[in-house]
Structure formats: C-alpha cells, structure tokens
C-alpha positions in Angstrom: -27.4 -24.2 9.5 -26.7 -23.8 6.2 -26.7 -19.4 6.8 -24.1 -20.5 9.8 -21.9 -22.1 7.3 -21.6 -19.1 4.8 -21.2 -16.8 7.6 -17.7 -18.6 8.3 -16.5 -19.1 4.9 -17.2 -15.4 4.5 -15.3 -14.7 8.0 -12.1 -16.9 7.1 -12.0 -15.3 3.8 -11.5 -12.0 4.7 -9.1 -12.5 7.2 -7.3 -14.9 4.5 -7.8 -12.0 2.1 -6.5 -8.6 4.5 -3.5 -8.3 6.6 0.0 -8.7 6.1 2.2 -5.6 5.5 3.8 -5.1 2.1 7.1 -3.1 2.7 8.3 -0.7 0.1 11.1 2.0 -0.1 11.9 5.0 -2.8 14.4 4.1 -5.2 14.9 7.9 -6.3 16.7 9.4 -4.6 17.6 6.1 -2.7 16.1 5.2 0.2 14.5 8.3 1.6 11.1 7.1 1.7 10.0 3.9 2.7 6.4 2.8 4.3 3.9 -0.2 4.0 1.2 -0.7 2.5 -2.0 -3.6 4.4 -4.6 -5.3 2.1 -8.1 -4.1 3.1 -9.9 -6.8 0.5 -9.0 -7.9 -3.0 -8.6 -4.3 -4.7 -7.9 -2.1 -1.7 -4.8 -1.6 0.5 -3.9 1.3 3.2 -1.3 3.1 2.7 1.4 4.7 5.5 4.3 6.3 3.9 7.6 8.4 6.1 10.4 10.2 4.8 13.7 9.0 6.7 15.0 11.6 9.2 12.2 13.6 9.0 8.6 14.2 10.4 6.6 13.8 6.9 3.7 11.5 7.2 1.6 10.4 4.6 -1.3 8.2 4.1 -3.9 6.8 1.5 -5.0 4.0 -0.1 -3.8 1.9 -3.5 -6.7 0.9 -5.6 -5.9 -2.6 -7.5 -7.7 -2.1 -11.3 -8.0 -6.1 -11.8 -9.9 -7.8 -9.3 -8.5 -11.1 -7.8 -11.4 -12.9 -9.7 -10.7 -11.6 -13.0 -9.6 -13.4 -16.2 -6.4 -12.2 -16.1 -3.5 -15.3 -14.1 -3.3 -14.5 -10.6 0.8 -13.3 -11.3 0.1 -11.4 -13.3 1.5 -7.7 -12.7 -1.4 -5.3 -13.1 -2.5 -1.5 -12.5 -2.4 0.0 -9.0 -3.3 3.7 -8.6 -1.8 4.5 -5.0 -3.2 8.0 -3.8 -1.6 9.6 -0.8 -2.2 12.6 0.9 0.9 14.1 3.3 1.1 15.9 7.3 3.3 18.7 4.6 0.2 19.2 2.0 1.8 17.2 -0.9 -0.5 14.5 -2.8 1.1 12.3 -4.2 -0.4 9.9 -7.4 1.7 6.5 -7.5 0.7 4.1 -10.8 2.0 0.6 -9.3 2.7 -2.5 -10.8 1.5 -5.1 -8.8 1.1 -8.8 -8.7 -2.5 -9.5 -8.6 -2.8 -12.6 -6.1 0.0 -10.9 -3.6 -0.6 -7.3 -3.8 3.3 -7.8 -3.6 6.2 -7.9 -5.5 6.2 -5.0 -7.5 7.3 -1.1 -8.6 5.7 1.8 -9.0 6.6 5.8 -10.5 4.4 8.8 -9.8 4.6 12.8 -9.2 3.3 14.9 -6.2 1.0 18.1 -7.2 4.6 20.1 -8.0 6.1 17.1 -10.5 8.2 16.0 -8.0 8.7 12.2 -9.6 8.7 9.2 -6.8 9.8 6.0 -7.5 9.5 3.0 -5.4 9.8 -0.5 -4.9 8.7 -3.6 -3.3 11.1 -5.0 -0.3 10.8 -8.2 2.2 10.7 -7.1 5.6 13.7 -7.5 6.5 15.6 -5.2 3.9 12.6 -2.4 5.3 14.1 -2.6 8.8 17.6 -2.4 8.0 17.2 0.5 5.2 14.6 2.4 7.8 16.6 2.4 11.1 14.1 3.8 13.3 11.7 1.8 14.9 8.2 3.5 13.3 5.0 1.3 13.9 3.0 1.6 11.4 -0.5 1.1 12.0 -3.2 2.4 9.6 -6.9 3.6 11.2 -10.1 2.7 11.4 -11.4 6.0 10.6 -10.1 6.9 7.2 -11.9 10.5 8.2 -8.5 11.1 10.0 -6.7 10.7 7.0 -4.3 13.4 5.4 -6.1 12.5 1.9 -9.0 14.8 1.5 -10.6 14.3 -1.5 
C-alpha cells in the first residue's frame, strides 16, 4: 500500500511540475521572433522558436542551473542556458534569466554561431497571440532525435 501511495505523489508531481507554455518574443529587432518554451521537470524545458513571416524553425531545450530544491528563494531570478538548433543551420546559445519556481517571468540575450545577438523576453499569452498573428501550434516531440539540435 504504502509503494501505491508514493507511486501517486510521484505521478501528481510531475504533472504539477511540467506543462504549461511560457510565451516569449525577441525584443531586437522587435518582435520578429517569438516561440514557447514547456517545462519537462524542475531544470528542463523544450524549446520551439519561429521567425514571423518566415519558414525558420527552431528547437532545443533551456537548462535551469538552480534546481527548484535549492537554497536559493523560489523568485528568485537565476541562470538558464537555452540551446537551440534551427531548420536554416543557425545555433543559437540564449543565457536566460529566469524565475526559479515559474520557469517564467524573465529575459534573456545570446548570439547564433555568426554573433548575430538575440534578445528576448517573457510575455503572457495573450500579448504572444496578438504580436504572432498566425495561428502556429506549437507542440514539442517525444523524440528529441528529431530535433534540429545536434550536439
């Protein structure tokens, strides 16, 4: 009984702990890029990015350096290395500024392989849709094999 019970705490954890798309959008040079971003655990979140009016595609994955469970307060903004790989070739290495217990609320600045510089930020939903236009789902895979990121 007692294994029963800490197979559903485990269970409603993780789905308390993934989910939920963050929405973010470039803010140089404004609003060409935008994309999500869904919490796989407490340090890892998939990654789809899009560039407007175009057919770029990228994906990854953004790697939270403090763990949920560490000494640090839960808003705390920490580290987040965001690693995307595009449809185009580019790579692109974002350094975030997250809040810890959200995976939410923050900015981040990076450069692709040609020090291109990216800068984005967080947005709620609702400014996504009206700054994206077109309808895009965004769903992230079960295979990360069929990633663009090849490491």
């Amino acid at each position: 009984m007692k294994n029963i019970k800490n197979i559903i705490f485990v269970s409603l954890l993780t789905l308390i702990c993934s989910g939920c798309n963050q929405y973010f959008i470039s803010t140089t040079p404004e609003n060409t890029y935008y994309g999500a971003y869904n919490r796989r655990d407490f340090t890892h979140a998939d990654v789809k990015l899009f560039k407007k009016n175009s057919e770029l595609v990228c994906d990854g994955s953004i790697y939270l350096n403090a763990p949920s469970r560490s000494i640090t307060f839960k808003n705390d903004r920490v580290d987040a290395k965001m690693k995307l790989g595009c449809n185009d070739g580019k790579i692109l290495d974002i350094v975030w500024q997250l809040r810890k217990g959200s995976f939410k609320d923050g900015f981040g600045e990076g450069v692709d392989q040609f020090n291109n510089i990216y800068k984005f930020k967080t947005v709620p939903k609702s400014t996504y849709k009206d700054i994206t236009g077109d309808n895009r789902k965004i769903t992230f895979p079960n295979d990360h094999n069929k990633s663009y990121l090849k490491y």
